[in-house]
Each structure stands twice: as structure tokens, then as C-alpha cells.
C-alpha positions in Angstrom: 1.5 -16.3 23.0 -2.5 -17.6 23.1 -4.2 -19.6 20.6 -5.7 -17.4 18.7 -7.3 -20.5 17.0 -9.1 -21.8 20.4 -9.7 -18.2 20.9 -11.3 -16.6 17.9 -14.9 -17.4 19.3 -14.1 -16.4 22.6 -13.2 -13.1 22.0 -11.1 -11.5 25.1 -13.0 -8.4 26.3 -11.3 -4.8 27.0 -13.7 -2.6 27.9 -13.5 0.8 29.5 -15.7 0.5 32.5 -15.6 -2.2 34.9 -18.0 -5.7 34.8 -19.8 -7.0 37.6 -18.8 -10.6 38.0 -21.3 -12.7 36.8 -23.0 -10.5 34.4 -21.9 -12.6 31.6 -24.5 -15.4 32.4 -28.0 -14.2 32.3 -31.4 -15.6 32.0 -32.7 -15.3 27.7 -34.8 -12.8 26.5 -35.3 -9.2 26.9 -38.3 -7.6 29.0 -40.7 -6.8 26.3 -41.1 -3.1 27.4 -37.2 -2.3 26.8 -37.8 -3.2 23.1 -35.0 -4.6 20.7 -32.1 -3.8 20.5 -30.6 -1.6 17.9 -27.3 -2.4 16.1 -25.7 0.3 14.2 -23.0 -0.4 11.3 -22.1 0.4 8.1 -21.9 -3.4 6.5 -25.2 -3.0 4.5 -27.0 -5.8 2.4 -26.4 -6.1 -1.1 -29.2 -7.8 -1.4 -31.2 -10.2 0.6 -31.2 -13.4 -1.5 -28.6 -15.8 -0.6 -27.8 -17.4 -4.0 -26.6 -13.7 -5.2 -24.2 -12.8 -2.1 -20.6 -13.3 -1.6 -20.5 -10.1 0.3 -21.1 -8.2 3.8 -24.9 -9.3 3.1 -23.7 -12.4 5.1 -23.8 -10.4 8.0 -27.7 -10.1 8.2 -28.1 -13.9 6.4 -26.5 -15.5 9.4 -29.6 -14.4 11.6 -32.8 -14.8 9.6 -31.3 -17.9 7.7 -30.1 -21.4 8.4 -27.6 -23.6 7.1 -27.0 -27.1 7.6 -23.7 -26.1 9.7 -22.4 -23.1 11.8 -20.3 -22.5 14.7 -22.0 -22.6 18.3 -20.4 -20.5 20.9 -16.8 -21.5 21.3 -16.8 -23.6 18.1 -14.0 -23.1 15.6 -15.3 -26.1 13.5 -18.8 -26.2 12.0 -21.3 -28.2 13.7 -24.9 -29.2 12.5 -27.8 -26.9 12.8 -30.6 -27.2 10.7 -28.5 -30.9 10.7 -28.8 -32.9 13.7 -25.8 -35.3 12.2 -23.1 -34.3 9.2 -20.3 -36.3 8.2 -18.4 -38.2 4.9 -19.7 -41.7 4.8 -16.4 -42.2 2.5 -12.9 -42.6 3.0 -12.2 -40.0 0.7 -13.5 -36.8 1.4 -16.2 -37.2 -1.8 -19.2 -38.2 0.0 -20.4 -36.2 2.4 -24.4 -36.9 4.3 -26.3 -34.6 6.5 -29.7 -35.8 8.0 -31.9 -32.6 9.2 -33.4 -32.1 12.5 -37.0 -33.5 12.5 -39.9 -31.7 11.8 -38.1 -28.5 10.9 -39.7 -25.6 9.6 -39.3 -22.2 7.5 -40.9 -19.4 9.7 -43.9 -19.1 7.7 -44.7 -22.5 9.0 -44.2 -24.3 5.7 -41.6 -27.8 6.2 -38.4 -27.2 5.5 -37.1 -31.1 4.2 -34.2 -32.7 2.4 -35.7 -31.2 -0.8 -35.7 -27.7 0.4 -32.4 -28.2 0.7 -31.3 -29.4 -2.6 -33.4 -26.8 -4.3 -31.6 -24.0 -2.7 -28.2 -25.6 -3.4 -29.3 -26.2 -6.7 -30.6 -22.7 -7.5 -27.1 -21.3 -6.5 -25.5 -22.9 -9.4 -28.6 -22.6 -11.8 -28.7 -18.9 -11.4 -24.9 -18.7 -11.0 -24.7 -15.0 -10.1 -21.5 -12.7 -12.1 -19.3 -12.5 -8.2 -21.7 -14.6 -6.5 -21.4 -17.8 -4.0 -21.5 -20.3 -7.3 -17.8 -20.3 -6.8 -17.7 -21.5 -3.6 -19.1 -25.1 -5.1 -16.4 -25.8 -7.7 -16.2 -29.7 -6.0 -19.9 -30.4 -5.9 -20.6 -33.0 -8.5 -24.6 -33.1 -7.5 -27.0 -33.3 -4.3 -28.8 -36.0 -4.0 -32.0 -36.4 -1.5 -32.9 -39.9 0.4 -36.3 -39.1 1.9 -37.5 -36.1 3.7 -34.6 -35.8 6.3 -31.4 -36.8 4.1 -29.1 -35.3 1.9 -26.2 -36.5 0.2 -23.5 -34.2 -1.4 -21.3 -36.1 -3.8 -17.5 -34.2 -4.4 -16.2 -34.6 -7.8 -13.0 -34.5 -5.9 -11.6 -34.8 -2.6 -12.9 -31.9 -0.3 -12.1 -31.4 3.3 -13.1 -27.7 3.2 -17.0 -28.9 2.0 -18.5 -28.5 5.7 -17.0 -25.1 5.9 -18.4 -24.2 2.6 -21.9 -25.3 3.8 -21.6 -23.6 7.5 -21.2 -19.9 5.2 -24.3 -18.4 4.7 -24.0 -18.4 1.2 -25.2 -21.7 1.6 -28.6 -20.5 3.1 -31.8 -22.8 3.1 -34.8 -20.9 1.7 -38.1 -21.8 0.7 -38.8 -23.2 -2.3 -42.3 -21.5 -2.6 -41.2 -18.6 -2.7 -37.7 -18.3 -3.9 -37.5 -19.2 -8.3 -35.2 -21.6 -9.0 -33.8 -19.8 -12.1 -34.2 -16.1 -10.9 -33.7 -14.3 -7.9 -36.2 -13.1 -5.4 -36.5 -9.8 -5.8 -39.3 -8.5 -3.1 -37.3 -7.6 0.1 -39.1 -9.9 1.9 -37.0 -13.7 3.5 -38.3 -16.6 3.8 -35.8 -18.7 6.3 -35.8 -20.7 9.2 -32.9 -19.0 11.2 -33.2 -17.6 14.7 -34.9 -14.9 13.3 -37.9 -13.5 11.1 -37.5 -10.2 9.0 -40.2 -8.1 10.0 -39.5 -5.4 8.2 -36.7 -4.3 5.4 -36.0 -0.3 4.3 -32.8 -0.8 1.9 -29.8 1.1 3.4 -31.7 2.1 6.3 -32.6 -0.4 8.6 -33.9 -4.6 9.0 -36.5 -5.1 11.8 -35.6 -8.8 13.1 -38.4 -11.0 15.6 -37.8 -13.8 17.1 -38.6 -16.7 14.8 -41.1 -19.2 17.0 -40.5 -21.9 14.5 -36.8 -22.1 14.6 -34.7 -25.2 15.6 -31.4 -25.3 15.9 -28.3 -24.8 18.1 -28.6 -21.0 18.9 -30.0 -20.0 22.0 -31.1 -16.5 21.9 -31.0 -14.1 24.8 -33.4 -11.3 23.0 -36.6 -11.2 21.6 -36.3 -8.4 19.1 -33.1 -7.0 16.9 -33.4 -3.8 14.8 -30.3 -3.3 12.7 -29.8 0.6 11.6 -27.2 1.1 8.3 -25.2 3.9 8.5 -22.6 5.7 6.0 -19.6 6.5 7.7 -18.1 5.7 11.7 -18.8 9.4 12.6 -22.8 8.5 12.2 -22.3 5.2 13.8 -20.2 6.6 16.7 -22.3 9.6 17.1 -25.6 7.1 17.3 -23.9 5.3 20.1 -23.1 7.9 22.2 -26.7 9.8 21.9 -27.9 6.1 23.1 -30.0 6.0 19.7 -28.5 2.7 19.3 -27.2 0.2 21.8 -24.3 -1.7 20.0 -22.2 -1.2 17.2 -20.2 -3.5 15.1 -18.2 -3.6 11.3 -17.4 -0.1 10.4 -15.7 1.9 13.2 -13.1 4.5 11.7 -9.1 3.7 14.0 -9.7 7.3 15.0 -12.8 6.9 16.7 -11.8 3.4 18.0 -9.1 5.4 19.9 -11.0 7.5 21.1 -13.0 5.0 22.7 -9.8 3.1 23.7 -8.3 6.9 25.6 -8.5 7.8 28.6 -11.3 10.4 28.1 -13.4 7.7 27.0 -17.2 8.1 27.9 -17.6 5.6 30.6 -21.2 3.9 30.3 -19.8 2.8 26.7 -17.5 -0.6 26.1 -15.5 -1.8 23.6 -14.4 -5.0 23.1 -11.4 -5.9 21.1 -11.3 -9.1 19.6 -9.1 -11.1 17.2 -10.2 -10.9 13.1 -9.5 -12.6 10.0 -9.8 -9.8 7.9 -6.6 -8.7 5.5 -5.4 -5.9 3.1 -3.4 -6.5 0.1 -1.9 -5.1 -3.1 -2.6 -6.9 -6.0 -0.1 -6.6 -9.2 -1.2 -6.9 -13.0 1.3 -9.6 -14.6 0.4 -8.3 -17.9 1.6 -4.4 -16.9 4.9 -3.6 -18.4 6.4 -2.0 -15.4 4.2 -4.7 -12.5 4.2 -7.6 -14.6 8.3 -7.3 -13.6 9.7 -9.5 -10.5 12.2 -7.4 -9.9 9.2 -4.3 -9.7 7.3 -6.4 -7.4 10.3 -7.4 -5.3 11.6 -4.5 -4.6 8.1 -2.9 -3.9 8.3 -5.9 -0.8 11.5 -4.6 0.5 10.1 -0.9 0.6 7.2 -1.2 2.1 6.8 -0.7 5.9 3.8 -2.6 7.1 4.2 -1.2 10.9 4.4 2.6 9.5 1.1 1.7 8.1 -0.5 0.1 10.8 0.9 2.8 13.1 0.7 6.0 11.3 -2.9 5.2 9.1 -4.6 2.9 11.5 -3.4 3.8 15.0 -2.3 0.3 15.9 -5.5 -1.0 15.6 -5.0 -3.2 12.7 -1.4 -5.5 12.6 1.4 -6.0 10.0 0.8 -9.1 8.2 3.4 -11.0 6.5 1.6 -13.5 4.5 -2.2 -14.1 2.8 -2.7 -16.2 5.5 -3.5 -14.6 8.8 -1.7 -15.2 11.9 -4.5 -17.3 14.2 -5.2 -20.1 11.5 -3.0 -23.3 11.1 -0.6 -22.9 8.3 -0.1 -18.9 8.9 3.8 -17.9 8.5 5.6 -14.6 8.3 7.4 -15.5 4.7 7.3 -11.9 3.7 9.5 -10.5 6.3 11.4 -13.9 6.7 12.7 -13.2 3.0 12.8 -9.5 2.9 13.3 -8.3 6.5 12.7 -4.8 7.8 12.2 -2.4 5.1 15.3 -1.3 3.0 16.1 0.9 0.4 19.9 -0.4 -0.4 18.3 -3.6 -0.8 15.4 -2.7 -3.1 17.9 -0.7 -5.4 20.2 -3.9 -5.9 16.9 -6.1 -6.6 16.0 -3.6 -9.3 19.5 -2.9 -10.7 20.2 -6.3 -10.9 17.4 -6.7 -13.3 18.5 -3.9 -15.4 16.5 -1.2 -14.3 18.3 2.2 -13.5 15.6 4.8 -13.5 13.0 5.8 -11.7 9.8 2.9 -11.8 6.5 4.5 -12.7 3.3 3.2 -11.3 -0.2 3.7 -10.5 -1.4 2.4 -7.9 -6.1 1.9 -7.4 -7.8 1.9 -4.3 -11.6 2.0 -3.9 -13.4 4.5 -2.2 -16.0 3.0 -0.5 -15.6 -0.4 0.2 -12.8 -1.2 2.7 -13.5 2.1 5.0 -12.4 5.5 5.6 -8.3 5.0 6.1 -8.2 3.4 2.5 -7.2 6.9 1.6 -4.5 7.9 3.6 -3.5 4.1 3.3 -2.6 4.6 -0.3 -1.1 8.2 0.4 1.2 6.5 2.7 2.4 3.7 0.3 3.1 6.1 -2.1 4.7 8.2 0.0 7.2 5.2 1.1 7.5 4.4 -2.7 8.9 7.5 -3.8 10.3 8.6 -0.6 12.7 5.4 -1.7 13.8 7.2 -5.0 12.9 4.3 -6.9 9.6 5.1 -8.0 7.2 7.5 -9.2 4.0 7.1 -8.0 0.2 8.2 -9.4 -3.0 6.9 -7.3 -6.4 6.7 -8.6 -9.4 5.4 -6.8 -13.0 4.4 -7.8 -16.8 3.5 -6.3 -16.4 -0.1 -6.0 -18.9 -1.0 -8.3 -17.1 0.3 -11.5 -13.6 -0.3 -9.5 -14.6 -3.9 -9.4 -15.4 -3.7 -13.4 -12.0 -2.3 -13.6 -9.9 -4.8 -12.3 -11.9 -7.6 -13.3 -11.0 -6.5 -16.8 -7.2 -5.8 -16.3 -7.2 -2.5 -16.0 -5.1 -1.8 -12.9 -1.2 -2.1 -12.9 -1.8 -2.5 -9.0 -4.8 -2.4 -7.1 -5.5 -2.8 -3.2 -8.2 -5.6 -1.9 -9.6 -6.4 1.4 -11.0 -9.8 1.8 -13.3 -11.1 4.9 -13.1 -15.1 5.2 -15.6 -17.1 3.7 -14.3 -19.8 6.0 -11.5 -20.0 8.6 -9.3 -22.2 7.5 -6.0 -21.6 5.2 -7.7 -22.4 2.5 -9.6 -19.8 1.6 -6.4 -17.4 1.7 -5.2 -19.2 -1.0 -7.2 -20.8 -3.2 -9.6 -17.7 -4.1 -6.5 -16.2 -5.5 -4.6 -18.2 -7.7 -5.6 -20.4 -11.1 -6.8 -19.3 -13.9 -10.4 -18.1 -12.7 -9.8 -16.6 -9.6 -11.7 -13.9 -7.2 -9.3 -11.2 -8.4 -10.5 -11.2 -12.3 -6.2 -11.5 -13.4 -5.3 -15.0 -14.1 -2.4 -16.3 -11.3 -1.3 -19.8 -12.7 0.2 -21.3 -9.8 -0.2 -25.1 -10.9 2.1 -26.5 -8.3 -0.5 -24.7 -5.5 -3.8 -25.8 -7.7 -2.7 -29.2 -9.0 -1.1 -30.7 -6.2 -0.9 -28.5 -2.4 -4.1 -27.6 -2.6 -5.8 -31.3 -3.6 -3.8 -32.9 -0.8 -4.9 -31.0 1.7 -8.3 -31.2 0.6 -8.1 -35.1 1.3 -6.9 -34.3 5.3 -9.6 -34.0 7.1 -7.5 -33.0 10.5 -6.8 -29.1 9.2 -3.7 -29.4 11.9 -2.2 -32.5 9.6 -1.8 -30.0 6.6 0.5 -26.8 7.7 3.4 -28.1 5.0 1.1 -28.0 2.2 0.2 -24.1 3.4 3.6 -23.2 4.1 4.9 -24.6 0.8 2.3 -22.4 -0.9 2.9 -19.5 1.2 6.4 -19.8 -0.1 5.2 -19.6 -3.6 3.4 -16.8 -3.4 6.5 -14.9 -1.8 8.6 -16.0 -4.3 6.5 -14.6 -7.2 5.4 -11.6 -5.2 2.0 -11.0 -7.5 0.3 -10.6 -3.9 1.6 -8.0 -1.4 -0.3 -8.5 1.8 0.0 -5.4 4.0 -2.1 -5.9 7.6 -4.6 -8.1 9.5 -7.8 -6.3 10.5 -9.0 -6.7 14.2 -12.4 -6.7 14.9 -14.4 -4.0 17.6 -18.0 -4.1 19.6 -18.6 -0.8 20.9 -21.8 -0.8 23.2 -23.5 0.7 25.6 -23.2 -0.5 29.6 -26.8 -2.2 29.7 -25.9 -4.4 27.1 -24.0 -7.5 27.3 -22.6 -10.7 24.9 -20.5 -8.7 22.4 -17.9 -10.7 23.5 -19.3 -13.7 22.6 -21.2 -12.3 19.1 -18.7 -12.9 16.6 -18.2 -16.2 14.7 -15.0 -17.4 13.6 -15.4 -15.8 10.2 -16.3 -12.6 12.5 -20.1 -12.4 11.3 -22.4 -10.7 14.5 -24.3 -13.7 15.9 -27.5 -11.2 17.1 -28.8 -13.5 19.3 -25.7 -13.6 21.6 -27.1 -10.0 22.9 -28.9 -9.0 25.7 -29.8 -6.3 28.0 -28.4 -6.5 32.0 -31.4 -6.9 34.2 -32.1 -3.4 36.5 -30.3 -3.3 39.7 
């Protein structure tokens, strides 16, 4: 089997027509009579100031902001951007120093310095969002700035993770002029230094992108001009594609219509490249529910439910079983789940539950959202349930929500289990962990797990080499298994679907699979 973790930037391409050699090299920049090119998905902005986002609004943030880190082509680690040099200056992961790039600038022209930096670091915390990226700097003590190129993050404990925090575009560098440090921006306009400028903004509709003449960093863009179109469902998106009203599409195509791009009826002047993703669906059980807050519920719910029915019969093989929270392609990833349970089994559920005194049938109620985590979510739940009671252990009632009041919901206990999705803010192990457990956690229900929080987690934190750390992982994976308050279910894949002119989706997405724009281009006329 490949390295998925060497791999994850260089995406292997299966497309259904056939590439001219060579084509994957071509000179930057578009002719400025074929225009930009128009992406189509259905990942639209929340909003478009960093210090409020810890959401799909990272998708456009990557391209008309910077950040002092992010991953160049073929980079699984971050590397400096707006930085020319990063690095701890300590011998304990506490004290970590980035000097910027000289001369840098926003794209308004105004300097972008140590102190921009700080500010926008600053402002994060000061505004401190309800859901926002505040959480991701739980180890930042304070930012200090030594003259106009160098910034100094002090930890208030041991943080190997840090740089990967920084490289997330949560961590965006914006003007202070004309972001408020204690409010957010609220005008629709960006003020950044990334590869590109935002021309123009219609909310839900569409983002006009330029090429920013002032930017400096590692990116080296192959087009001049990006428009980005927002669409509601994978039928538009699709249906946009093939009427050549857009040229790419990414984040949001429906398993039936990737098929059908996949099948041998496919249209042939339209590829799609199949790459490897980070993204993972789980169930989520409420400790304080008198029939989830059981083990022996939750247990048995693991030995019923068949991850490769799901995968198969809901999403057309074109997501995979997973079989812990962390996903296979990252150090530390393990297959716990089906190492303790095995393939799914109804003898064996029954015993776990009549060993623990429970003879009847269980009754649950299981949430999804509607809107949030695509168009299978649905039929995703119908099938669980279906597997549930097909078992005759359990009685089964699903409800589903918008996301904004199904987010309220769970956030205030309200579920006795509830499905999540959850893109990477980072790819490392980490951040399949950590966001979950402890007492104030991404999930809104409390998970102590002190032997994860106080001690697996802080000892990684001090290794710097990620590859040094897979027994503190695996020991955690372990201890998430044995209380079963997570279920994960299956790891997502990521697809590109574009037309034949257009090449670089292959290379497009980051290692927390965010589309790197500037990695597109058009194939010169023959």
C-alpha cells in the first residue's frame, strides 16, 4: 500500500479521458481574452472575516489571505509564507519565532509588519467568536513583536502542533486599518495579502478573485483571474459543469453524480480526479441520556453497525469504512474499532447488552442535519436505523435539523445521539483527538478523558518529529474504543471534476484538502 502521508498533496489523477504527456507543466498565467476561470461548489462563506471562521469559509481565506505558514505543492508540513524563516528558538516547544518576508505588503499597498501580525492574532482572542478559531489558541500565552519583521509566540505549554495551527487560515493576516480589533468587519470587502485580491463579493452567489500584484510568498500562480460560483446542491453544480458554464468543480459533488462521472457513459471532455481526504463521519452519544449514556448501549451499537453497507449502499464506494477518529493516511491512524468488534454481529451485540441487564428492545433517537454534511446524510441515517432495528435490539426514531438550530441543539445536550462530519483543521493526529474530548470540547457534551488530556496528549505536544509519537495516538485511540462515546463511521475522499482545457486539479488541494486556486490553469490551444 502507498503513503498516503507523502501523497496527500500529490493527489493521483483518474480521469476519464486521456492526458497528453507533458500537459502537467505549463508556462503561468492565462491569456487574458479566455478570462478566469470559474469554480463551482457548494462550500459557501460564512463570512469573510477570519477571526469569526472555523468553517468551510477557509476554503476562500486560503486564496485572498496569508498566513505566516502553508503547505507548497508537495508539502505535508507547513513552511513559511508570509515568513521567510519559522522555528522554536527553545528546547521545549514554548517559544516559537517567525521573521516575515521583507517589505511585504497587504494588497491595498499598505505594509504588512510584525505588528500587523500580532494585531490579527490578538483580535482572534479579543473578539473570541461563540464556534470560532479562538479555540484553536488554547497554548498561546502572548505574541510578542521585536521590530518590524519579528514575531515571537510564547506557549504556555509545550506545543508541537503550534506551526500547524498558524499554517490554518484561521490564522489569517489582515490589515489593521481596516479590520477593529474588538468587532468584526462587517462590509464584504478583504483586506489581505494572499495570492489574490477580492474584487467583487455577492453572498451565496459568487467571489470575483484578481491576481494580487503585491503578493509575496511561496505560491506561484498559473492564472490571472478566479471567479468562484456557490451553488445549492451537486445537481446545479454538475449541471453547470457540463453546460461549460463553469470550468472546475470541487467540495460538494453528490456519490451519485460522482459515479456517473466515474461510468462508462461518462461525457468525455470532462475529468475527475480522485484524490485521498481527511474528512470523517461519526456518531456522537449523550453520556447524560438514560438509554446512550449506557456502555453496553454504545457497545453494542459498535458491533451492529456495518460501515461497508454504508459506504457501499449510501455512498457508492466513494467514501471508505473508517475504524477510528483518526483517518487512515496520518501517523498514529489504527483500525481499533473493528480490531475489538470485528465484522458486524448481532449474537454478539445481544450478549454485550444482556450481560448488562438489558432484555428489551433499546429505544433511541438518532439527529442528523440537513444541510451541512451533503445530500446522502439522509439516506445515511435511514440506513443506520435500518441496521439498528433490523438487529431486533433497538427501536429506532430519526430527527434532523438546519444546522444552525441543530448546532444549538447539541451544543445544549439535546441529542441522545447525533451525527458530525469534521474537515481537518490540521493534518496531523491531533486534531482527531483533542477537539473531542475534555471538558470544553467542539462537540458542546463534556468527554472527560484525563488520561488523553493530562498526559498523551501533552507528551506528544513536546515531539516535534510527528512520526516519534504514534503510541501516544494509539493509546488514545484505544481509549476512545473502550468508552465508545464516539462511533466513527467513514473517511470521505475528495473529487475535482473539470473540464478538458483545464489542468492542476491534481495538484489543488492542500493537505487539509482546501482548493489552492492558483494551482489552475487553462491548456494552451493546439
Amino acid at each position: 500500500m502507498f503513503n498516503r502521508n507523502r501523497c496527500l498533496r500529490r493527489l493521483a489523477a483518474i480521469t476519464s479521458i486521456t492526458l497528453v504527456a507533458g500537459c502537467g507543466v505549463l508556462s503561468p498565467g492565462s491569456p487574458a481574452d479566455q478570462g478566469p476561470i470559474v469554480v463551482g461548489t457548494t462550500s459557501a462563506p460564512s463570512t469573510l472575516d477570519p477571526a469569526a471562521s472555523w468553517d468551510g469559509s477557509w476554503e476562500l481565506f486560503r486564496n485572498v489571505y496569508q498566513t505566516l505558514l502553508g503547505y507548497p505543492t508537495g508539502s505535508v508540513t507547513p513552511q513559511p509564507d508570509a515568513a521567510e524563516r519559522c522555528r522554536f528558538t527553545d528546547g521545549t516547544n514554548r517559544v516559537y519565532r517567525c521573521e516575515l518576508r521583507p517589505d511585504m505588503k497587504f494588497s491595498d499597498g499598505d505594509p504588512l509588519d510584525a505588528s500587523a501580525v500580532k494585531y490579527s492574532i490578538d483580535r482572534i482572542r479579543k473578539i473570541a467568536v461563540s464556534g470560532g478559531p479562538a479555540g484553536l489558541l488554547g497554548s498561546l500565552d502572548r505574541v510578542q513583536v521585536l521590530g518590524r519583521r519579528e514575531v515571537v509566540f510564547h506557549l504556555n505549554k509545550p506545543d508541537a502542533t503550534f506551526p500547524f495551527v498558524l499554517a490554518t487560515p484561521a490564522m489569517s493576516i489582515v490589515d489593521p486599518d481596516d479590520y477593529p480589533a474588538g468587532a468584526l468587519r462587517k462590509d464584504n470587502k478583504v483586506s489581505g495579502s494572499g495570492p489574490y485580491s477580492l474584487r467583487s463579493y455577492r453572498e451565496g452567489e459568487q467571489a470575483e478573485l484578481v491576481r494580487n500584484d503585491h503578493y509575496d510568498g511561496f505560491a506561484e500562480r498559473r492564472n490571472n483571474a478566479v471567479t468562484i460560483r456557490y451553488f445549492q446542491d451537486s445537481a446545479q453544480l454538475v449541471g453547470a459543469l457540463k453546460d461549460k458554464k463553469i470550468d472546475v468543480t470541487y467540495r460538494g459533488l453528490a456519490a451519485s453524480d460522482i459515479v456517473a462521472l466515474q461510468g462508462n457513459g461518462a461525457r468525455k471532455d470532462i475529468q475527475l480526479i480522485d484524490g485521498a481526504g481527511m474528512e470523517i463521519s461519526y456518531l456522537v452519544f449523550n453520556p447524560k441520556d438514560p438509554w446512550a449514556g449506557k456502555p453496553a448501549v454504545r457497545k453494542a451499537i459498535a458491533q451492529i453497525v456495518d460501515r461497508s453497507a454504508i459506504a457501499h449502499k449510501v455512498y457508492r464506494d466513494t467514501v471508505d469504512p473508517l475504524y477510528s477518529m483518526v483517518p487512515a493516511g496520518l501517523t498514529g491512524h489504527t483500525t481499533d474499532y473493528f480490531d475489538e468488534y470485528g465484522s458486524p454481529s448481532r449474537s454478539k451485540a445481544r450478549k454485550i447488552l444482556l450481560d448488562a441487564g438489558i432484555n428489551g428492545r433499546v429505544p433511541l433517537t438518532l439527529w442528523y442535519t440537513t444541510d451541512r454534511y451533503g445530500s446522502e446524510t439522509a439516506p445515511e441515517f435511514r440506513e443506520l436505523k435500518s441496521q439498528l432495528e433490523g438487529s431486533g435490539l433497538f427501536w429506532v426514531t430519526l430527527k434532523s435539523r438546519p444546522w444552525k438550530t441543530y448546532e444549538a441543539g447539541y451544543r445544549g445536550g439535546e441529542y441522545p445521539v447525533f451525527g458530525r462530519g469534521w474537515f481537518p483543521d490540521f493534518p496531523d493526529a491531533d486534531n482527531f483527538i483533542a477537539p473531542f474530548v475534555g471538558e470544553q470540547n467542539a462537540l458542546g457534551t463534556p468527554y472527560p478523558a484525563p488520561r488523553i488530556t493530562d498526559d498523551l496528549l501533552p507528551e506528544s505536544r513536546r515531539v516535534s518529529d510527528r512520526a516519534e509519537v504514534v503510541k501516544e495516538f494509539e493509546e488514545a485511540q484505544q481509549i476512545l474504543v473502550d468508552n465508545a462515546r464516539l462511533l466513527p463511521l467513514w473517511q470521505g475522499r475528495q473529487y475535482v471534476a473539470a473540464n478538458e482545457e483545464i489542468s492542476g486539479g491534481e495538484r489543488a488541494l492542500d493537505p487539509s484538502t482546501i482548493m489552492t486556486m492558483w494551482e489552475l490553469d487553462r491548456k494552451p490551444s493546439w
